[in-house]
N, C-alpha and C positions, 0 to 999 in steps of 0.2 A: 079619418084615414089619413095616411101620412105617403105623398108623391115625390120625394127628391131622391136626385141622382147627380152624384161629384164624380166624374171623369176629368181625366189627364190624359192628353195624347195628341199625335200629332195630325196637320192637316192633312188629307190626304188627299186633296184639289183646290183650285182655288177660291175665294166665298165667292158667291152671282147674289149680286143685288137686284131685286126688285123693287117696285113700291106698287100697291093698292089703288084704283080709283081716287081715295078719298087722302092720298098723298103719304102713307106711310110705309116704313121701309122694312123690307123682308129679307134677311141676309139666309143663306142655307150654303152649307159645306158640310163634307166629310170629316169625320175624326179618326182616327185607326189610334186603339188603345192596346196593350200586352200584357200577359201574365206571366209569368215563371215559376213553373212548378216540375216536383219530381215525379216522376210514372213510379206508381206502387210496383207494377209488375217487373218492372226491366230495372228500378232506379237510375234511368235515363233522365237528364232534367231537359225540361223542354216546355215551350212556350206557345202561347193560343192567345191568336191575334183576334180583335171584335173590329170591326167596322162600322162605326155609328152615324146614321145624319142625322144633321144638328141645323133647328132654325132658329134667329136670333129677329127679335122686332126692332120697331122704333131708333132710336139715337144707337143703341148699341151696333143695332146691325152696320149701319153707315159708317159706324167706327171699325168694325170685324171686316167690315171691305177696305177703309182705308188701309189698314196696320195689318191684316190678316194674311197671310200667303200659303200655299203649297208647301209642306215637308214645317210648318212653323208649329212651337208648343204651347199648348191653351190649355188652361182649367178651366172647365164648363162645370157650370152647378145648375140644372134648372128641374124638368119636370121631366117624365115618361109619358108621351104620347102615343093611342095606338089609332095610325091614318089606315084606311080603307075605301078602294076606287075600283074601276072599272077600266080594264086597260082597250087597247085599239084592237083589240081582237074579240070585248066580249067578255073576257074573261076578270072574274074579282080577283082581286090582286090586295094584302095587307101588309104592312111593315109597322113595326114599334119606329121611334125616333124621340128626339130629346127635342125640347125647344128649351131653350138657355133661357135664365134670368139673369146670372150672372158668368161674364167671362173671365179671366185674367191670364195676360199675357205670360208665359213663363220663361219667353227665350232674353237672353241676357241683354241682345239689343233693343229687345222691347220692354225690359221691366220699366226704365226708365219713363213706361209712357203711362203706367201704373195700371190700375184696373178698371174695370169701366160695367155698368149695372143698367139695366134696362127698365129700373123702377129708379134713378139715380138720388131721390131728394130720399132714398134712406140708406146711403150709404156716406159713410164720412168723406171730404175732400181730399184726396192726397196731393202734395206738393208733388211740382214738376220731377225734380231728380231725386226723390222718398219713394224707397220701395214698401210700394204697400203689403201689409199683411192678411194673412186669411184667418177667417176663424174656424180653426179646422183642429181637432186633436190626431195625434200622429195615428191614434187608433184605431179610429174615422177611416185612414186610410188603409185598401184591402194590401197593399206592397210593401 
């Protein structure tokens, strides 16, 4: 079976860093992504916003807190998680969520900082001021 999920969109709070007992680092923020389509019925065009949280481990996350902000653009590539709890009332409570394997910055002040992988010894090195590339076909993409 095959789990991956490529979003683009912005933060929509800031990352909260934790880390684990055993010293590692747990980044979690919001993503707010958009679609633009026509309504069959009216031919209105109009748009459907998703709100996604997104966790990041290890070295990336640390980095998604240094560089990451509120209102900033990220491409998230990682997995479809489905978390399920028990909230303070009792009640089970579920949500889907992504946790990232891979992020990359897309805002113009941060290309410069390139991209950054949470598996990092298999992705190539990019040079400080080299905008790095994605392996992505445009077709890949649903926009």
């Amino acid at each position: 079976m095959y789990n991956k999920v490529i979003l683009v969109g912005n933060l929509t709070r800031d990352v909260e860093l934790k880390y684990t007992p055993s010293g590692t680092a747990i980044a979690k923020f919001g993503l707010a992504t958009n679609r633009s389509y026509k309504d069959t019925m009216t031919g209105e065009n109009k748009q459907e916003v998703m709100f996604i949280d997104i966790t990041v481990f290890g070295r990336s996350a640390e980095i998604a807190n240094q560089y990451l902000a509120k209102g900033r653009r990220v491409l998230v590539e990682g997995r479809l998680v489905f978390e399920q709890w028990v909230d303070s009332t009792g009640q089970k409570r579920s949500k889907h969520s992504i946790v990232a394997e891979k992020l990359q910055f897309m805002d113009s002040k941060a290309q410069s900082e390139g991209e950054f992988d949470s598996k990092p010894q298999m992705q190539p090195q990019t040079k400080q001021n080299e905008v790095p590339s994605i392996d992505i076909d445009e077709d890949d993409i649903p926009f």
